[in-house]
N, C-alpha and C positions, 0 to 999 in steps of 0.2 A: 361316676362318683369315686369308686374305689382307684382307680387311676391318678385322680386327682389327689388324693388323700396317701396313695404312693408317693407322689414328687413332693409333697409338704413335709411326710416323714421326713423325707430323702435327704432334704437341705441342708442339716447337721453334717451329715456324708460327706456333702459333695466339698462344704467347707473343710472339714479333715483332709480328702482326698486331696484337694488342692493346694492347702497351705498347711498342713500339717508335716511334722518329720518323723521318724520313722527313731526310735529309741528302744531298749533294750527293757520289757516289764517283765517283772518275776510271775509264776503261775503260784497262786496262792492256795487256787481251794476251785475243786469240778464239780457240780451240782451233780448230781443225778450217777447213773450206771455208765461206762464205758464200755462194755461187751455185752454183747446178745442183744442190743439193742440200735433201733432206726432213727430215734429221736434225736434231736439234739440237744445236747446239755448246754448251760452256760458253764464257762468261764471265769476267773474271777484274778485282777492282774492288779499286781502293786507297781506306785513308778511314785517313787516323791512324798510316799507314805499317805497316797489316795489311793483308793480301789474303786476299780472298774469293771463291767461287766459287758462279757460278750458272749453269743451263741457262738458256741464251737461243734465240728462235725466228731462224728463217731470214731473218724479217722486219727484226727488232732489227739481227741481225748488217749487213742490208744497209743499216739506217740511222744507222746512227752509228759511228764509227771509233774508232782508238787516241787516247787524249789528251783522249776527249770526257768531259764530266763530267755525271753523268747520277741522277734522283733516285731513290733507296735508301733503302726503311722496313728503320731497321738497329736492334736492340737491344745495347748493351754488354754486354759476357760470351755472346754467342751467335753462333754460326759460323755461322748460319743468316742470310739475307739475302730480302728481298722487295723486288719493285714496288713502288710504293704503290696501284696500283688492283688487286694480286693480292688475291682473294678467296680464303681458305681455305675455307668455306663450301658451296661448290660443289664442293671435293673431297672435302668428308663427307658430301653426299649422293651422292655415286657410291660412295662405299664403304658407308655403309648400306643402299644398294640391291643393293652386293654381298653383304652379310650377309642383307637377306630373301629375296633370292634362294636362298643358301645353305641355310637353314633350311627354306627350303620344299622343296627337294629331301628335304633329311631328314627332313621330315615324311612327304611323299610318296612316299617306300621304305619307311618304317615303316610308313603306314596301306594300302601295295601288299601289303606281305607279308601283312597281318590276312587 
């Protein structure tokens, strides 16, 4: 189930990833702490005088600051936002390996019970 509910998030993505361009958004404003910490904060990116929101790593946050303008594979009419070297790819093999995982449990209840 959670696999499945991976690839339905996903779809916004994969539409970005594929037909989106990659353009130049300003860094507006970083939720949360940037040092001393594991979590990741969002992001907040102006482009066309819309903002947008993405999770950014620890890393990001400590490299670049408010005001910086930074490149963003963006599609028009989608709230969704990427990197440009973000691979969705890689997040649907972890969810298909949560789904045969899954399946295999259920197989191997069913052929325990036999």
């Amino acid at each position: 189930f959670i696999s499945i509910m991976g690839f339905y998030g996903q779809r916004e993505a994969y539409r970005v990833q594929q037909n989106g361009e990659v353009v130049q958004m300003e860094l507006v404003r970083i939720n949360g702490p940037c040092r001393g910490t594991k979590v990741k904060n969002r992001g907040f990116f102006r482009y066309k005088e819309k903002i947008y929101s993405k999770r950014i790593s620890t890393a990001f946050c400590e490299n670049h600051r408010i005001g910086d303008l930074i490149n963003i594979r963006y599609l028009k009419d989608s709230e969704k936002i990427l990197f440009p070297s973000q691979n969705m790819w890689i997040q649907d093999w972890s969810s298909i390996f949560l789904l045969l995982i899954g399946i295999s449990f259920i197989v191997f209840s069913f052929v325990k019970k036999d």
